[in-house]
N, C-alpha and C positions, 0 to 999 in steps of 0.2 A: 241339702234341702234347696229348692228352687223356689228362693220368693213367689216366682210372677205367678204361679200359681198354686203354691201353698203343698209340693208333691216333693215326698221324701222320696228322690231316687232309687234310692238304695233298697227301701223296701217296701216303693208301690203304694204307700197310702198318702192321703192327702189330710193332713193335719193330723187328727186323734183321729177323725172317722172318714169317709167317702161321703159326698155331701148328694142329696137327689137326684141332681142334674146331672153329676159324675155316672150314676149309676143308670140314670134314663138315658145317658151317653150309648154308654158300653152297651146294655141292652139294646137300642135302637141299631146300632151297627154291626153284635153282633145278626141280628134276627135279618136284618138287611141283609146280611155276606151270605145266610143259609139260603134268604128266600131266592136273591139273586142268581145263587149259584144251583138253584131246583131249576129254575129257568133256564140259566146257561144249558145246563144240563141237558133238558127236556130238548130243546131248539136240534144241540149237537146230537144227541141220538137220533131228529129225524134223521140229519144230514149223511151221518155215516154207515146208518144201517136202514132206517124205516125206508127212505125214498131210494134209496138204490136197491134194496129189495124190492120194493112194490115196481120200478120201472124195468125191472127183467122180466116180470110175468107181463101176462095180457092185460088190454085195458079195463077190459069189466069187472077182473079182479083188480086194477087199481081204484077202479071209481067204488066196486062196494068196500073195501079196506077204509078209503079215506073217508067215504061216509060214517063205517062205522067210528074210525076217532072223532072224527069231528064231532059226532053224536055224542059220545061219551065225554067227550071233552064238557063237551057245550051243558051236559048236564051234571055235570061234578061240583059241586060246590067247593069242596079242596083246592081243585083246582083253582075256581075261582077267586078264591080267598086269596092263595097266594100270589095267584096272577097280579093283582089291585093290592095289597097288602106289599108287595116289594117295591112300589114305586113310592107308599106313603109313608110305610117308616123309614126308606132309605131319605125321602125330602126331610125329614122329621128330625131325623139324626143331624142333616147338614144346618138344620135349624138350630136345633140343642149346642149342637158344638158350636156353630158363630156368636149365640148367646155368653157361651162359657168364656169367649174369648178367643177359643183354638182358630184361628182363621184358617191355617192351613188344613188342619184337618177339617174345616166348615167346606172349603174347595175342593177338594177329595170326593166327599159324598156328594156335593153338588154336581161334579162331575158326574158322578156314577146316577144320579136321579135323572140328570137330563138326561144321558146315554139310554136309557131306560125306560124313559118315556118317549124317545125316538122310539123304541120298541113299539110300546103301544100304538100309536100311530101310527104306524106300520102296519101293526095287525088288524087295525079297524078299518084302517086307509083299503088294505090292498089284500092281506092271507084272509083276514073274515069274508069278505065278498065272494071271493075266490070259494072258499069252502061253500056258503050259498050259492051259488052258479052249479056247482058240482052237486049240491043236496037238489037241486030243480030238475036235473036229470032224470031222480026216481031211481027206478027198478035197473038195476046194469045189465042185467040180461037182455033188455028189453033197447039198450042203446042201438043204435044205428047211426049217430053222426056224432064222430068221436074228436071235433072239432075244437068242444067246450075241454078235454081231456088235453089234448095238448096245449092249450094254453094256459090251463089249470098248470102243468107241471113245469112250464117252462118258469113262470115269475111266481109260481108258488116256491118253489126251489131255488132262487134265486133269494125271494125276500126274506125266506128262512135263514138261509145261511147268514146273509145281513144281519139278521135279528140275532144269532149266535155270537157274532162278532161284536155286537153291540153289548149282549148279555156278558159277554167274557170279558171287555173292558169293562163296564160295571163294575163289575167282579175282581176285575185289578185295582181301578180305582176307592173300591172299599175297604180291600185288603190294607193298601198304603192309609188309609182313612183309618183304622183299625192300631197301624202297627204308631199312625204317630199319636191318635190318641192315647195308648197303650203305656208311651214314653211322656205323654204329659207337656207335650210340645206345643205351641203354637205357630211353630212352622208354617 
């Protein structure tokens, strides 16, 4: 039994029962590690297939492809949710857990929120503008200065991958967030 927090090692429970905040724990981190990792996800797939495919064809097939993600993106509510819902339960969790005591696991998610919210600011900063630049173009057929296209994919491509890197530490640091809340640590 581990007084400082009242967690039977051996067999994972915390006194007779799991107390609220135990379970608004675990909850918040795991839903954080899913949403995180749709993200990761989503980022690394442009990286290794969406934009290295689209920059082998021509440009007006890159410009109507990216229009149409962006379009779909931008109208997804799914998406949205999760986009905004992994930065708020992951701050939520780092919350819950410094309340409970766990500091080290409170650091963990902390990390992984800021990491994450670099994200965001990133995509507001620089890939949203970016994708409006490219939706003012209009009709790709109808392009003749493919000016706004290369610069679209040079630090569009760029800030992605960034964002990938960012989403994948998240994604670490939740995990270790996970495994020491899991052990009842305050590490």
């Amino acid at each position: 039994m581990n007084p400082e927090h009242g967690t039977n090692l051996a067999h994972g429970t915390h006194g007779t029962a799991r107390t609220g905040g135990d379970r608004a724990a675990t909850l918040l981190l795991g839903v954080s590690t899913v949403l995180i990792g749709l993200m990761a996800g989503l980022f690394f797939a442009f990286d290794v297939s969406v934009m290295p495919g689209l920059a082998a064809g021509d440009e007006r097939t890159y410009v109507t492809a990216m229009q149409s993600f962006n379009a779909a993106i931008d109208g997804n509510g799914l998406f949205g949710s999760v986009f905004v819902l992994a930065l708020l339960t992951t701050a939520a969790a780092a919350v819950v857990e410094y309340r409970r005591g766990r500091r080290g696991t409170a650091v963990w998610a902390a990390a992984a929120a800021v990491a994450y919210l670099v994200v965001l600011v990133i995509t507001f900063a620089v890939n949203i503008p970016l994708n409006n630049e490219l939706a003012a173009v209009g009709d790709a057929a109808k392009l003749t200065d493919f000016s706004v296209v290369e610069k679209f994919k040079g630090t569009w491509v760029t800030t992605n991958i960034l964002r990938t890197l960012l989403c994948t530490a998240a994604l670490t640091a939740l995990v270790r967030a996970l495994l020491l809340h899991g052990r009842g640590t305050a590490r």
